[in-house]
C-alpha positions in Angstrom: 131.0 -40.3 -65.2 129.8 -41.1 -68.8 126.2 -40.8 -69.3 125.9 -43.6 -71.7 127.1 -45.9 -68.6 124.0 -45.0 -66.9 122.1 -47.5 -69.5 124.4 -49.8 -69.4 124.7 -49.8 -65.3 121.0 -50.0 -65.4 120.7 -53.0 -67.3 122.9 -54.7 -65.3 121.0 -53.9 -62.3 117.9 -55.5 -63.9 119.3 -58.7 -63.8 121.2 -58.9 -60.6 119.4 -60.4 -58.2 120.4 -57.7 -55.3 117.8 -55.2 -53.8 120.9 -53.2 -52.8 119.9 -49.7 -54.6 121.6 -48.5 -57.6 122.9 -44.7 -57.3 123.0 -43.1 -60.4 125.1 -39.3 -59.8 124.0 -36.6 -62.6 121.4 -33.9 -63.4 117.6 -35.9 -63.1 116.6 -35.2 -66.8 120.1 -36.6 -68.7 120.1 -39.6 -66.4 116.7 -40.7 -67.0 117.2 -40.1 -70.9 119.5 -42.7 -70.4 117.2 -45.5 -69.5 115.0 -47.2 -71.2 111.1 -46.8 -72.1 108.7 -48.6 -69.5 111.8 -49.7 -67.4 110.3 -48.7 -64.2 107.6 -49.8 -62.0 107.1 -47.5 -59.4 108.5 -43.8 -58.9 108.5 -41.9 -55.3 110.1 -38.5 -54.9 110.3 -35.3 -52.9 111.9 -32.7 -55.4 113.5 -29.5 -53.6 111.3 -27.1 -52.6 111.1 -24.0 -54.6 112.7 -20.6 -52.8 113.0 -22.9 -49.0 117.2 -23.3 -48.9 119.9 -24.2 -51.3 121.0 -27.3 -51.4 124.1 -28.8 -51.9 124.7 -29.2 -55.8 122.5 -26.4 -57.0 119.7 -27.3 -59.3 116.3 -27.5 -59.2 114.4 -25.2 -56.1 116.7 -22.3 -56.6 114.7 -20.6 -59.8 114.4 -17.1 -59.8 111.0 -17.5 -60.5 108.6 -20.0 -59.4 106.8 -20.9 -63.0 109.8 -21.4 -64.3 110.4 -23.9 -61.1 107.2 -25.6 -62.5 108.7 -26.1 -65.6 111.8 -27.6 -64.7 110.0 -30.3 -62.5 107.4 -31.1 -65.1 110.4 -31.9 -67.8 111.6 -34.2 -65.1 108.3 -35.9 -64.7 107.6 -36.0 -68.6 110.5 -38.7 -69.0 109.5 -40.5 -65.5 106.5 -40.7 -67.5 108.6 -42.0 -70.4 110.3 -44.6 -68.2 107.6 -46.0 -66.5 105.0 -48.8 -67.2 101.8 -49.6 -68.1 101.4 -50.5 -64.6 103.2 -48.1 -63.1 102.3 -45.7 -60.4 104.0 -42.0 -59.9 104.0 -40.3 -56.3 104.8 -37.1 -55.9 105.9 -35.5 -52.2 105.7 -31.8 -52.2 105.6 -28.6 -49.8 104.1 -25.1 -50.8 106.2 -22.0 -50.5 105.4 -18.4 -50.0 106.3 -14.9 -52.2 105.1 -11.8 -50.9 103.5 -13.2 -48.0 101.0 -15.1 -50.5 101.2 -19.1 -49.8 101.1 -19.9 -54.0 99.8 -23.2 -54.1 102.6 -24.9 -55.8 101.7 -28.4 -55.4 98.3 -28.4 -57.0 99.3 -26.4 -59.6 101.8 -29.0 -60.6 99.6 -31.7 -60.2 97.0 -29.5 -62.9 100.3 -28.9 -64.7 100.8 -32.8 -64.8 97.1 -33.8 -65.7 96.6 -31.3 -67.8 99.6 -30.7 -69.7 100.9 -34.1 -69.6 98.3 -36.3 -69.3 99.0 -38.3 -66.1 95.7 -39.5 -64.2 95.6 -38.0 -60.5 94.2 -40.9 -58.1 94.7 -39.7 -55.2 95.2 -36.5 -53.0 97.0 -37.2 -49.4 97.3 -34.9 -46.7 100.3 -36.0 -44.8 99.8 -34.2 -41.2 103.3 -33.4 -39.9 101.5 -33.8 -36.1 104.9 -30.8 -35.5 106.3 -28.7 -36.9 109.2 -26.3 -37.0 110.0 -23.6 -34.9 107.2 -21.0 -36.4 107.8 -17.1 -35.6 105.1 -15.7 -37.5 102.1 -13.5 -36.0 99.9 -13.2 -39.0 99.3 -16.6 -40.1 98.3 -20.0 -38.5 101.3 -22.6 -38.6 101.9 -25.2 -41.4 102.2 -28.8 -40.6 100.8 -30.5 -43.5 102.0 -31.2 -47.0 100.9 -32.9 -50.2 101.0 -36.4 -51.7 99.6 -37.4 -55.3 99.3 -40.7 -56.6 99.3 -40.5 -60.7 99.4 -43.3 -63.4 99.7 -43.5 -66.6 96.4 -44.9 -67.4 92.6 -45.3 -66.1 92.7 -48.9 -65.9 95.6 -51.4 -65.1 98.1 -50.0 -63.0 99.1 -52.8 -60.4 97.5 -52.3 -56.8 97.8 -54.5 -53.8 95.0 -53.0 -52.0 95.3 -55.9 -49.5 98.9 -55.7 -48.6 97.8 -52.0 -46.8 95.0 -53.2 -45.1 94.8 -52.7 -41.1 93.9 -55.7 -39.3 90.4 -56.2 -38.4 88.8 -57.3 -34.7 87.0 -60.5 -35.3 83.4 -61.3 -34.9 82.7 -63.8 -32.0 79.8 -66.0 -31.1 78.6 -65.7 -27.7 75.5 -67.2 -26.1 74.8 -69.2 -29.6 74.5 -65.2 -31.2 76.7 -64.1 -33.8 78.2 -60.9 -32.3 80.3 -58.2 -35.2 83.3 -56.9 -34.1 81.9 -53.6 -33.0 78.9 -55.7 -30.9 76.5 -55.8 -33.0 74.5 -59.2 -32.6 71.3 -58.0 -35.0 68.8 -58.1 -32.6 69.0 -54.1 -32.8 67.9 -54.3 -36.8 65.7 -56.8 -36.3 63.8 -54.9 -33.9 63.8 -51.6 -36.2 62.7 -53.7 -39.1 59.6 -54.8 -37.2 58.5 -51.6 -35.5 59.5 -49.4 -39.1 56.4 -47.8 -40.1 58.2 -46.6 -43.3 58.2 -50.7 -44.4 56.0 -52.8 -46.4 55.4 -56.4 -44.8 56.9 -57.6 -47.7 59.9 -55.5 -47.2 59.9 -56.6 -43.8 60.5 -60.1 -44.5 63.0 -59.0 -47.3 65.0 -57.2 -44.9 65.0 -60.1 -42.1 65.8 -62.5 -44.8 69.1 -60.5 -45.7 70.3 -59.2 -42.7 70.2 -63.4 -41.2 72.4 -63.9 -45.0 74.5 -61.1 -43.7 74.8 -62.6 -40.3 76.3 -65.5 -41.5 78.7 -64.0 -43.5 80.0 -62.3 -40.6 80.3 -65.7 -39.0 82.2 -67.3 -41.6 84.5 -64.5 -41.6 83.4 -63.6 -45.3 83.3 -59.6 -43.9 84.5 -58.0 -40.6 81.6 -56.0 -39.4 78.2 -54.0 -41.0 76.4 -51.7 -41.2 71.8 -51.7 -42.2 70.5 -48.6 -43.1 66.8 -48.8 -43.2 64.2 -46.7 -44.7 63.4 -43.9 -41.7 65.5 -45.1 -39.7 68.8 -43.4 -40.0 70.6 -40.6 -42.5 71.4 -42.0 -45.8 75.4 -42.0 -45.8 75.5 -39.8 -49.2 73.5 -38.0 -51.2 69.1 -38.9 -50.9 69.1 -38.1 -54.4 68.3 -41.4 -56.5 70.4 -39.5 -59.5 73.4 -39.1 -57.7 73.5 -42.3 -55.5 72.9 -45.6 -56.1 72.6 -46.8 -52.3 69.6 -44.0 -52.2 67.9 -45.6 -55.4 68.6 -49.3 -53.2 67.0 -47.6 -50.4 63.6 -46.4 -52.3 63.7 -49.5 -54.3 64.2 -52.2 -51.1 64.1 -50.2 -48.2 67.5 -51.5 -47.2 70.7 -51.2 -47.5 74.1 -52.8 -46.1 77.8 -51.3 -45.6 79.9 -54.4 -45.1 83.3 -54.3 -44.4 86.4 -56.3 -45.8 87.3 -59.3 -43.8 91.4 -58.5 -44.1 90.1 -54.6 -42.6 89.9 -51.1 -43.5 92.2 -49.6 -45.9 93.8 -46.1 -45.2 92.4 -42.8 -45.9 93.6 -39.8 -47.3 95.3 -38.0 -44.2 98.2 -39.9 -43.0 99.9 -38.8 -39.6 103.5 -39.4 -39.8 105.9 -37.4 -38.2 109.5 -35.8 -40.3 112.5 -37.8 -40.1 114.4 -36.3 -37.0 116.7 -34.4 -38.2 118.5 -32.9 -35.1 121.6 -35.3 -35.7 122.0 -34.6 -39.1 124.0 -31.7 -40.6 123.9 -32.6 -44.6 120.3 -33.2 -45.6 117.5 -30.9 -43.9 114.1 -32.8 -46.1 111.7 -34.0 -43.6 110.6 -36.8 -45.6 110.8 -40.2 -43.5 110.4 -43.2 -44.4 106.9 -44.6 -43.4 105.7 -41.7 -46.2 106.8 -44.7 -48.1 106.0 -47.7 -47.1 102.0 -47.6 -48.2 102.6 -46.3 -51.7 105.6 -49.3 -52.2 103.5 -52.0 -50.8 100.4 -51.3 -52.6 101.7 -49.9 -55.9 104.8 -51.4 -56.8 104.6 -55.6 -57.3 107.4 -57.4 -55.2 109.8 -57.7 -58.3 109.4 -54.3 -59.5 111.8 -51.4 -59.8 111.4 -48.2 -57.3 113.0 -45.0 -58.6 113.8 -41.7 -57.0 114.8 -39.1 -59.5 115.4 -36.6 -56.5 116.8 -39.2 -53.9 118.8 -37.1 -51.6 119.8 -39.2 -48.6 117.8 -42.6 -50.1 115.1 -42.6 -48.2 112.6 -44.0 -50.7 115.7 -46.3 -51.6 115.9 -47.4 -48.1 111.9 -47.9 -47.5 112.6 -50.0 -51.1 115.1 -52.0 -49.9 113.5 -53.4 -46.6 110.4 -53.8 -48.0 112.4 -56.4 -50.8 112.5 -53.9 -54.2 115.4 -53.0 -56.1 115.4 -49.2 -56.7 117.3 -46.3 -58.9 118.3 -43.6 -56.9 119.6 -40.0 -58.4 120.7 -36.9 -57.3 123.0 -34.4 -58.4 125.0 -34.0 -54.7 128.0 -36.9 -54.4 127.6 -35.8 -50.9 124.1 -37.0 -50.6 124.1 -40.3 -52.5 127.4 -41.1 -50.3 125.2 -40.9 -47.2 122.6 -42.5 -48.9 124.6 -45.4 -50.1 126.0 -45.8 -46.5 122.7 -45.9 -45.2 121.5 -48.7 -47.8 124.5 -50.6 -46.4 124.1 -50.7 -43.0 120.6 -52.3 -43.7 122.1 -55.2 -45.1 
């Protein structure tokens, strides 16, 4: 294939209507060359994983070394960088290896390669909990069931998030018995009653605290938030820090003698440790990556915006391509294995 028809396939993609995935065959770095600056709103990958297996096609994973390893995936990330927006957000899947028995830490130190030597801005840290794992023979170590997930951007301020669209839905607040009751049971009569027996309260603050705990009451009734929390002066543990200099709720609490934790009417959003178990792979003989597909549904739905553009510059199979897909983007796939993009494309059309 010519490389200078990867542009030119690319920009007919952009305006085709389809969310059928583009597959782009070639070595990551010369096919991203090919398209253009802030093209891209929202890149997923899993890269091989240095020293684990060879993969069909060679490249990347199979370095003699593993800093050299670190290299080749951070000039692959410089023109992701390159190619994405403003607004664009950059997730990056990846598993540790050992040498010598010693587990090297190789996803944090590409992330600090990233941040530090690139400039991207690290958001988040996921710890994506396997719940199994693989067959594990070892008698020295525990067994390894987790991996790592960063969210980086470009910039500090800007980058499209849909922090709603990821939301769990919340339990409702009811009304029984003419009381206002919060989805976890709490009516307020509990509050109340520490407000008036507190010995750690002025009178003043008393009524303050009555006052705004009815105002919060009826914002549970109107749906305005799901559920709260009161923390009151000598009544329970701060949640953070007691220091006024490190937290504002504990300058609030010395200042009012009250404070509230309210939470978002739509619900909570999710944490840090997903638990998603691999993609079986006991059927399949090509592609041995773990990586399913929920791993990508979160990061789609909040970070890329419903016309956007999802790329994979390590896409295997298309699994990214396929999350993509049902959830309505168009997306760039590339990998440098015909044999993988051939199952991926098959897969992208039996979800049609």
């Amino acid at each position: 294939m010519n490389t200078k028809s990867f542009r030119d396939k690319f920009k007919i993609y952009q305006s085709d209507s389809s969310v059928a995935p583009l597959y782009m065959l070639g070595d990551a770095v010369e096919v991203l060359k090919e398209l253009p600056e802030e093209s891209i709103d929202f890149c997923m990958t899993s890269p091989p994983y240095w020293g684990k297996r060879e993969y069909h096609g060679g490249g990347i994973g199979l370095e003699k070394d593993f800093p050299v390893y670190i290299e080749n995936l951070c000039i692959v990330f410089a023109e992701v960088k390159r190619v994405l927006k403003q607004s664009g957000s950059f997730w990056l899947n990846m598993g540790d290896s050992y040498r010598n028995k010693n587990l090297l830490g190789l996803p944090w130190r590409i992330a600090l390669a990233l941040t530090d030597r690139q400039g991207w801005i690290l958001r988040n840290s996921i710890i994506w909990n396997k719940v199994k794992g693989g067959p594990d023979n070892t008698k020295d170590r525990l067994r390894n069931i987790h991996e790592n997930i960063f969210h980086f951007v470009k910039y500090p301020k800007g980058y499209y998030y849909d922090i709603d669209s990821i939301r769990s839905s919340p339990r409702k607040a009811k009304v029984v018995n003419g009381t206002v009751v919060s989805a976890t049971g709490v009516t307020g009569i509990r509050y109340k009653r520490k407000i008036e027996l507190s010995t750690e309260l002025s009178e003043r603050e008393k009524h303050n605290a009555c006052a705004a705990l009815e105002e919060v009451l009826r914002q549970v009734a109107d749906g305005d938030i799901s559920d709260f929390r009161m923390i009151i002066k000598g009544e329970q543990r701060t949640i953070h820090s007691n220091s006024e200099k490190v937290s504002g709720r504990a300058k609030e609490l010395k200042e009012k003698g009250f404070y509230f934790l309210k939470y978002h009417p739509n619900g909570s959003k999710p944490s840090d440790v997903w638990e998603i178990l691999p993609e079986d792979t006991q059927k399949r003989q090509l592609h041995f990556a773990p990586y399913p597909i929920d791993i990508c549904k979160i990061p789609i739905s909040a970070t890329c915006p419903p016309n956007g553009i999802v790329l994979d510059p390590f896409c295997g199979t298309g699994t990214t391509m396929l999350a993509a897909q049902l959830l309505g983007r168009k997306s760039c796939g590339i990998d440098i294995c015909k044999g993988y993009l051939d199952v991926a494309k098959e897969r992208s059309e039996s979800a049609l």
